[in-house]
matplotlib code that plots the C-alpha trace (Angstrom):
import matplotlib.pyplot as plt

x = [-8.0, -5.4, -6.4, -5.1, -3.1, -3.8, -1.1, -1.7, -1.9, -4.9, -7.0, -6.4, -7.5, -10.6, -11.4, -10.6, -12.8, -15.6, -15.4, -15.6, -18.4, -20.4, -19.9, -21.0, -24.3, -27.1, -29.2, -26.2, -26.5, -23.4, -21.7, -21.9, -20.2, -17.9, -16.8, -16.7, -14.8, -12.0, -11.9, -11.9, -8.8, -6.9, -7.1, -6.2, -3.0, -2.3, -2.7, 0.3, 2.4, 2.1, 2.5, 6.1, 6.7, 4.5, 6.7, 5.4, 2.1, 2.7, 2.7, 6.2, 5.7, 8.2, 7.9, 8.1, 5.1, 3.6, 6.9, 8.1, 4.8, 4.8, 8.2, 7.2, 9.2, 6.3, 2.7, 0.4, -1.5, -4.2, -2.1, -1.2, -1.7, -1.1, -0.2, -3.3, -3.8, -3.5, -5.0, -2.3, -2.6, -4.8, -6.7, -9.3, -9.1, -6.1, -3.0, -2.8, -2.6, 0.4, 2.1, 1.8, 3.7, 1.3, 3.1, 1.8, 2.8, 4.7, 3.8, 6.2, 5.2, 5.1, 6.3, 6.4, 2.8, 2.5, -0.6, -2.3, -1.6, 2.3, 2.1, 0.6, 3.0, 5.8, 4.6]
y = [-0.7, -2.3, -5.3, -4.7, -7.1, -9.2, -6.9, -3.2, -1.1, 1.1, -2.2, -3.2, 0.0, 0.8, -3.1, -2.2, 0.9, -0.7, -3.6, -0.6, 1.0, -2.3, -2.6, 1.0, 0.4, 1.6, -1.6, -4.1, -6.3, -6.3, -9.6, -9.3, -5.1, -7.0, -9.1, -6.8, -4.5, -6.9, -8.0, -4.0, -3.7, -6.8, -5.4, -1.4, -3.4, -5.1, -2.0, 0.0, -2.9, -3.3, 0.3, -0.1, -3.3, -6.0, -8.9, -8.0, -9.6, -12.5, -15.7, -17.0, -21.2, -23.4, -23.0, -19.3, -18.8, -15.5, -14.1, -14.0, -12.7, -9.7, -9.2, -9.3, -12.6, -14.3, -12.9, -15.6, -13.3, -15.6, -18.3, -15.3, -16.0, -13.1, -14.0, -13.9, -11.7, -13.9, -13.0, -12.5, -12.4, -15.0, -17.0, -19.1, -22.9, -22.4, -22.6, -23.1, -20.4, -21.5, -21.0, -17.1, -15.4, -12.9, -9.4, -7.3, -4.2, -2.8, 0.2, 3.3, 2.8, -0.5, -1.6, 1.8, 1.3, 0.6, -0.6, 1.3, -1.9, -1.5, 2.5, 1.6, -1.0, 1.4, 4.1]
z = [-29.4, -27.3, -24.6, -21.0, -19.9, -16.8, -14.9, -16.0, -12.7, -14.3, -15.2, -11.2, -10.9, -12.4, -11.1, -7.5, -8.1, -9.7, -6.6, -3.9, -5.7, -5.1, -1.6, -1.1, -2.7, -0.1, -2.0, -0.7, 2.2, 5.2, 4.1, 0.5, 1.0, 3.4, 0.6, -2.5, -0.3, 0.9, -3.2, -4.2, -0.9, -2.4, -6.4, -5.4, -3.4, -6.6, -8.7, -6.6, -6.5, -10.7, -11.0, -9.1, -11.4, -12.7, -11.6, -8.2, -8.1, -10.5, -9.1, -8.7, -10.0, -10.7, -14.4, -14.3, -16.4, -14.5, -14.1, -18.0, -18.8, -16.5, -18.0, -21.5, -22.4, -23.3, -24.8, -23.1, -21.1, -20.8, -18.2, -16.0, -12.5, -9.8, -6.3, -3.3, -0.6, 2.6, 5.9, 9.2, 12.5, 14.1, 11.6, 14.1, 14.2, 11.8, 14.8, 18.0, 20.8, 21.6, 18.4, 18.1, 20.8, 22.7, 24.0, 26.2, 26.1, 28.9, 30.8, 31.8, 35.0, 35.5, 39.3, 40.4, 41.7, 45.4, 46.9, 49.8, 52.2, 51.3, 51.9, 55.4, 56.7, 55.8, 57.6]

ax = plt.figure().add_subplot(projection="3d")
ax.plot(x, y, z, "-o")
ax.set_aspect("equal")
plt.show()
């Protein structure tokens, strides 16, 4: 029997599956589902991305380490070290307000509203 390495797609896989599974046991409470299912989320990313190529979820160090073993240089699959998911958008207490530009979305008919008290002076 052969051992999966660190960066087979169908080992992310079956993980990811396994993880989702967990958090949508009846038996589970919210947070801990919350959490299995954001670790299920991150694996079944991981699993497309190493299906497409390895080399795209190992961890790019200075050494290289992750890198040559997702390209079959070296057979250390035990030091392999894939990148983490990272959360975007607002992450509270983390920046500043100021720091993520805010746009509102513009409307079609934006300024091509008249209120009733400009209708009346007009007339």
């Amino acid at each position: 029997m052969s051992r999966l390495m660190p960066y087979d797609s169908e080992g992310l896989w079956l993980k990811a599956r396994l993880f989702i599974n967990r958090a949508m046991d009846d038996s589970t409470e919210f947070e801990e589902a919350a959490f299995w299912a954001c670790c299920g989320l991150e694996l079944l990313g991981k699993s497309a991305l190493s299906r497409v190529s390895p080399l795209l979820i190992a961890l790019p160090t200075d050494d290289g380490n992750s890198l040559l073993i997702a390209s079959g240089a070296v057979e250390d699959a035990d030091s392999f070290v894939t990148v983490q998911a990272k959360r975007s958008g607002r992450d509270v207490g983390a920046r500043s307000d100021s720091s993520i530009p805010m746009r509102r979305k513009s409307s079609p008919w934006a300024g091509t509203r008249t209120s009733t008290r400009q209708q009346s002076d007009s007339t």
